[in-house]
mmCIF file of the C-alpha atoms, coordinates in Angstrom:
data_MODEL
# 
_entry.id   MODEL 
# 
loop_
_atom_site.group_PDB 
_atom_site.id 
_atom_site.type_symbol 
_atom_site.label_atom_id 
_atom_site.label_alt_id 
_atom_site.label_comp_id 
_atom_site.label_asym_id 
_atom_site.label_entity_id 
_atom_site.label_seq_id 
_atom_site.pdbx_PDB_ins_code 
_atom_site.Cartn_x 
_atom_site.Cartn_y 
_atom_site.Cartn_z 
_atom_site.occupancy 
_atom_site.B_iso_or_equiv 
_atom_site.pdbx_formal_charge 
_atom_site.auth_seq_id 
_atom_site.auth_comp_id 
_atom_site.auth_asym_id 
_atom_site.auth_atom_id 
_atom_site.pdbx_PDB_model_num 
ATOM 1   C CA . UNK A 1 1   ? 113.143 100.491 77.077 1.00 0.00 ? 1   UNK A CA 1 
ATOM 2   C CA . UNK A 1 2   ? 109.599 100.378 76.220 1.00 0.00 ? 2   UNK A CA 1 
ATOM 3   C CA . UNK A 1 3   ? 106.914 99.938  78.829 1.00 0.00 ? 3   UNK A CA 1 
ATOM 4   C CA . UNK A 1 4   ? 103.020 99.016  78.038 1.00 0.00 ? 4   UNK A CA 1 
ATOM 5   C CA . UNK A 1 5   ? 100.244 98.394  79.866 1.00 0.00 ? 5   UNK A CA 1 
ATOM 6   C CA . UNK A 1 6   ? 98.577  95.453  78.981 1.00 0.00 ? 6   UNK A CA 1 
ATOM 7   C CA . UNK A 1 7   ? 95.262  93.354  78.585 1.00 0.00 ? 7   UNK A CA 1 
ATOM 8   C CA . UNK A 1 8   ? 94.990  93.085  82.569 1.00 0.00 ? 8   UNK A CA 1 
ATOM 9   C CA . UNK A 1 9   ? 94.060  96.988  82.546 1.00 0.00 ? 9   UNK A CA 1 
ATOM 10  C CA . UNK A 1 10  ? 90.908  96.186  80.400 1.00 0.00 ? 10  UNK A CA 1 
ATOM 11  C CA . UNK A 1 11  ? 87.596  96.763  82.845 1.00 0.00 ? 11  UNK A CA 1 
ATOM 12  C CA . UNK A 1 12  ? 89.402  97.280  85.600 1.00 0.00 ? 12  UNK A CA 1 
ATOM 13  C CA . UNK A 1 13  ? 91.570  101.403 84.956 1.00 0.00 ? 13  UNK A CA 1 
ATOM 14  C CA . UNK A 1 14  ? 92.840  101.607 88.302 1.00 0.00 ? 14  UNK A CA 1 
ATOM 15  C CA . UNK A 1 15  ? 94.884  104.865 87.884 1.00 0.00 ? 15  UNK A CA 1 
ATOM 16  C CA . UNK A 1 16  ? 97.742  104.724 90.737 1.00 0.00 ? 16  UNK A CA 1 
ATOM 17  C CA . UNK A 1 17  ? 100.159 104.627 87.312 1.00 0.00 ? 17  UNK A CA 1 
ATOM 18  C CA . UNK A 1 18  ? 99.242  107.873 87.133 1.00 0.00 ? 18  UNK A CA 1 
ATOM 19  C CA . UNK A 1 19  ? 100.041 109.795 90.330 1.00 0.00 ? 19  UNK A CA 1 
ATOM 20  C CA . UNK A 1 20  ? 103.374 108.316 90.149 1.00 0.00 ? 20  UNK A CA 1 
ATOM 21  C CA . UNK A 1 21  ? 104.169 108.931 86.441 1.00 0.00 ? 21  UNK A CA 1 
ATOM 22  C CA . UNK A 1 22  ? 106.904 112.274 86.490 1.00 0.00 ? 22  UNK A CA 1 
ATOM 23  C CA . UNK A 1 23  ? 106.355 113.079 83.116 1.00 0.00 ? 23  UNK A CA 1 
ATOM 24  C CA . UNK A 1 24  ? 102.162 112.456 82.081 1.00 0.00 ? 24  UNK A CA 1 
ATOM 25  C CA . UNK A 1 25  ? 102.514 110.139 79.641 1.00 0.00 ? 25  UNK A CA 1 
ATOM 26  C CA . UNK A 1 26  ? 99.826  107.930 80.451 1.00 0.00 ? 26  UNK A CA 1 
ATOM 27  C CA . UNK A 1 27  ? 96.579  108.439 78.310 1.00 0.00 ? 27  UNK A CA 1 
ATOM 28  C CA . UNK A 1 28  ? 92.451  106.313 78.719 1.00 0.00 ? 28  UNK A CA 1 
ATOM 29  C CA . UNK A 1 29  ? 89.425  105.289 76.700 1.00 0.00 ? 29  UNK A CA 1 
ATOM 30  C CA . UNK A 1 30  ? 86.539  103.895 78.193 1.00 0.00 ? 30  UNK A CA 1 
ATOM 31  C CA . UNK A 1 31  ? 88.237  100.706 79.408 1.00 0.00 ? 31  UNK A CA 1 
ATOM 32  C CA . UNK A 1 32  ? 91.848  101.309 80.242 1.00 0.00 ? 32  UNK A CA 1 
ATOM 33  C CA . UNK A 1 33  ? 94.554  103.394 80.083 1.00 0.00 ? 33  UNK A CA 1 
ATOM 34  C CA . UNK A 1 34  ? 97.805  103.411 77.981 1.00 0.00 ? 34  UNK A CA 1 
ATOM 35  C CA . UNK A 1 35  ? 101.416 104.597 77.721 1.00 0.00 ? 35  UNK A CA 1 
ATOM 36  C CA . UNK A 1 36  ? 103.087 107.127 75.531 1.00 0.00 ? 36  UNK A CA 1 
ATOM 37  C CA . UNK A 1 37  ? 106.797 105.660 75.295 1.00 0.00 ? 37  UNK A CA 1 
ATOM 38  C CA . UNK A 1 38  ? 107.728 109.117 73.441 1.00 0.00 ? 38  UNK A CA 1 
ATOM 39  C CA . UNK A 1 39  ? 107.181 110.831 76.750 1.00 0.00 ? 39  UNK A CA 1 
ATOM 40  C CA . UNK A 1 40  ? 107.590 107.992 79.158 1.00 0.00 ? 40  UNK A CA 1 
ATOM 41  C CA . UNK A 1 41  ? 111.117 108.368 80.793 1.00 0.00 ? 41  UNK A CA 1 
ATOM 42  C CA . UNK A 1 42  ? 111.287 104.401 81.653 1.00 0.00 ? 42  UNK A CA 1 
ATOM 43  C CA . UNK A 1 43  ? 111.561 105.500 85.780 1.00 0.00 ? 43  UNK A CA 1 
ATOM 44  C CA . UNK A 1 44  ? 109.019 102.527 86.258 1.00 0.00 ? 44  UNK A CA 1 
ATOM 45  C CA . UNK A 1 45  ? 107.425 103.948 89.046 1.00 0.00 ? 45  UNK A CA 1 
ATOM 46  C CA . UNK A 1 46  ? 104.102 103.030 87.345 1.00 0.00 ? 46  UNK A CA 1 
ATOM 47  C CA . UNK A 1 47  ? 105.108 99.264  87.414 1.00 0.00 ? 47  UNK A CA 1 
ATOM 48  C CA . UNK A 1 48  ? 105.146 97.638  90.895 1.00 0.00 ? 48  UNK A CA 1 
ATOM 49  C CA . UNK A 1 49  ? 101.687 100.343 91.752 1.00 0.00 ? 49  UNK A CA 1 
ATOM 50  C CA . UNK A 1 50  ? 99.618  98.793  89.459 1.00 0.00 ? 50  UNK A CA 1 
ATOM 51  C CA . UNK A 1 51  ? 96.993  96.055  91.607 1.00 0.00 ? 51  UNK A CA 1 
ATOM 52  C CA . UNK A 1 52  ? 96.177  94.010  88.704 1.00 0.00 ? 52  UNK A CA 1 
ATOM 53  C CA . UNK A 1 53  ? 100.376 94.214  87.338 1.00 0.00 ? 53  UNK A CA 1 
ATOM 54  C CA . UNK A 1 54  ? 98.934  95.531  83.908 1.00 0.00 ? 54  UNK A CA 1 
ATOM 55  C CA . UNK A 1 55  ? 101.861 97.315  83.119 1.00 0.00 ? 55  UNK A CA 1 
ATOM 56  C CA . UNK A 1 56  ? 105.171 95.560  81.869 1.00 0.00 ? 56  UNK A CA 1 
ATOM 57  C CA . UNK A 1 57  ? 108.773 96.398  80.588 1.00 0.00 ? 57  UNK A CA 1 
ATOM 58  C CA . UNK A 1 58  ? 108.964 95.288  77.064 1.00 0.00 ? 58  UNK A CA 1 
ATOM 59  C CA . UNK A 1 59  ? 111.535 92.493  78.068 1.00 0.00 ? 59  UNK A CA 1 
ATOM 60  C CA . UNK A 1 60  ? 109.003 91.213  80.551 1.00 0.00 ? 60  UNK A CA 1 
ATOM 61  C CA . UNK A 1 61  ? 106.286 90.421  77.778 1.00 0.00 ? 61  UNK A CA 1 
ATOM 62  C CA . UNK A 1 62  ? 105.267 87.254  77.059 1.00 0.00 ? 62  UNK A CA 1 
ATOM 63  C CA . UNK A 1 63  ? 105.176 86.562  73.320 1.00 0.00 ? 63  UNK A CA 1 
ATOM 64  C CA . UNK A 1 64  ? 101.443 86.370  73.110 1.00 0.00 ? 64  UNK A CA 1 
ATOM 65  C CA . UNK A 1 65  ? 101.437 89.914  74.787 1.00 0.00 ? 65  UNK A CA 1 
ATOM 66  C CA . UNK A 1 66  ? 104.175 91.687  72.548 1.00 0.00 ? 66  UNK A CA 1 
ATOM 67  C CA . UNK A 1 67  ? 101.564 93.345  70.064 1.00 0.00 ? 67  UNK A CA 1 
ATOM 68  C CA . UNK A 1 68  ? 100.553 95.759  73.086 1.00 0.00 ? 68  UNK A CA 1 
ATOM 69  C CA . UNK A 1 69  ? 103.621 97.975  72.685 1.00 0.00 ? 69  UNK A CA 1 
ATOM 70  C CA . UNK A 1 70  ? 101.882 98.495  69.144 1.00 0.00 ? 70  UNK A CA 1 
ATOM 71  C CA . UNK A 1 71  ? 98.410  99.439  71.052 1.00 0.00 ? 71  UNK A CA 1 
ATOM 72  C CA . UNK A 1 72  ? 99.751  101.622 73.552 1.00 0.00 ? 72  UNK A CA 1 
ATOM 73  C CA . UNK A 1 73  ? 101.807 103.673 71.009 1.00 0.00 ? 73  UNK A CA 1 
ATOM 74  C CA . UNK A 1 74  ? 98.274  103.821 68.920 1.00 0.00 ? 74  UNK A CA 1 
ATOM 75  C CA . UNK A 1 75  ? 95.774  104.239 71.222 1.00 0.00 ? 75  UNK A CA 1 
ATOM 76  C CA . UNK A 1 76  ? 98.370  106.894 73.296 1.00 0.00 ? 76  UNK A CA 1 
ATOM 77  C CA . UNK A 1 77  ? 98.753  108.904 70.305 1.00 0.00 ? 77  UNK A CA 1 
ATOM 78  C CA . UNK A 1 78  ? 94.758  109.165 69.619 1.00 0.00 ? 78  UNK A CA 1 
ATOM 79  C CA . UNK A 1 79  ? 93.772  110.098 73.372 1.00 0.00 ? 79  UNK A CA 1 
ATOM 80  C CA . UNK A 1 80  ? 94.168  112.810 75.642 1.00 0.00 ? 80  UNK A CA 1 
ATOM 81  C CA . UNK A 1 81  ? 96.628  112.993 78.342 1.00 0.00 ? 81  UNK A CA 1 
ATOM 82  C CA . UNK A 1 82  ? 95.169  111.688 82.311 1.00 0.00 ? 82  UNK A CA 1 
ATOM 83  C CA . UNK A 1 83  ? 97.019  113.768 84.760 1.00 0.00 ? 83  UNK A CA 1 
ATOM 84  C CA . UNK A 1 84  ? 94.981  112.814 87.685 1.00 0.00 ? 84  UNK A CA 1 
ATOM 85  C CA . UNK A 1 85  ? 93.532  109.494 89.182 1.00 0.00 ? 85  UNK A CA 1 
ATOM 86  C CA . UNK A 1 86  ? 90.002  108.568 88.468 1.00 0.00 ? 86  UNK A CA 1 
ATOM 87  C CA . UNK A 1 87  ? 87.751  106.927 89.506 1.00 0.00 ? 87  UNK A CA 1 
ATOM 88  C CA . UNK A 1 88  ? 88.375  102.580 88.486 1.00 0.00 ? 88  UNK A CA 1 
ATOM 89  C CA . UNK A 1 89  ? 85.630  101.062 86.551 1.00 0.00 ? 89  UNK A CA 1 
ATOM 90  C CA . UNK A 1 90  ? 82.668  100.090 88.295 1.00 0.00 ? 90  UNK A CA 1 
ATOM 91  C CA . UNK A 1 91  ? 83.804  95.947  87.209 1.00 0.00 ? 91  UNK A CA 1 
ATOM 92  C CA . UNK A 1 92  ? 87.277  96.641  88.608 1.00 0.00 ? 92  UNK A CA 1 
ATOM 93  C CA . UNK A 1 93  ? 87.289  94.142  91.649 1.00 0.00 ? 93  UNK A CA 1 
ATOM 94  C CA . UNK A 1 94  ? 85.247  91.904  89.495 1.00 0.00 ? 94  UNK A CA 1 
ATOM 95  C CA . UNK A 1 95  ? 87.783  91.891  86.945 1.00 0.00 ? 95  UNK A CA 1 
ATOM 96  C CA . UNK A 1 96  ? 90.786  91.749  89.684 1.00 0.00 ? 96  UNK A CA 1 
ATOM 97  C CA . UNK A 1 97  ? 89.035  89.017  91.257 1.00 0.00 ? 97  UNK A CA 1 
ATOM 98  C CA . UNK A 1 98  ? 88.803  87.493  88.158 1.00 0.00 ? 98  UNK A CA 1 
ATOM 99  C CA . UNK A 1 99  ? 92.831  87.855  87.211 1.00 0.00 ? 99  UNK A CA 1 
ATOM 100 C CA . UNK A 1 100 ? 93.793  86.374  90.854 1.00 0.00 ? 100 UNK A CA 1 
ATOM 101 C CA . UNK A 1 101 ? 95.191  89.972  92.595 1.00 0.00 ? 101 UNK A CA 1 
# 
């Protein structure tokens, strides 16, 4: 099973994916954070943690969301590993506001 994070990440990063994930496989740029599904071990511990519910099982996608298992695999791939929670973006209530959580 594939898991992503999705759009609802973007400007916010809240990291509390991360000090549940077993195995590191989450990875961040400058605006969010993504999912390595080649190390993830589908435990989906990460899911029901995340405030603005960014991240997804692959069956739970909406079609118009789909194209993020492509982006996480990408982006994970070109970034280094986040093993500890960080700070969230300083428009991360804006931006959870904004998305209703």
């Amino acid at each position: 099973m594939t898991i992503v994070v999705t759009d609802n990440c973007r400007l916010c990063r809240f990291t509390e994916c991360v000090t549940v994930c077993p195995v590191a496989c989450f990875h961040a740029d400058d605006d969010m954070v993504y999912i390595d599904n080649n190390v993830c071990i589908d435990c989906r511990a990460c899911i029901p943690v995340c405030p603005v519910k960014a991240i997804l099982s692959e069956d739970d996608l909406a079609d118009d969301q789909k194209h993020w298992i492509e982006v996480n695999a990408e982006r994970s791939s070109a970034l280094p590993v986040l093993e500890d929670k960080q700070p969230p973006l300083p428009t991360a209530e804006s931006r959870r506001a904004e998305l209703g959580y």
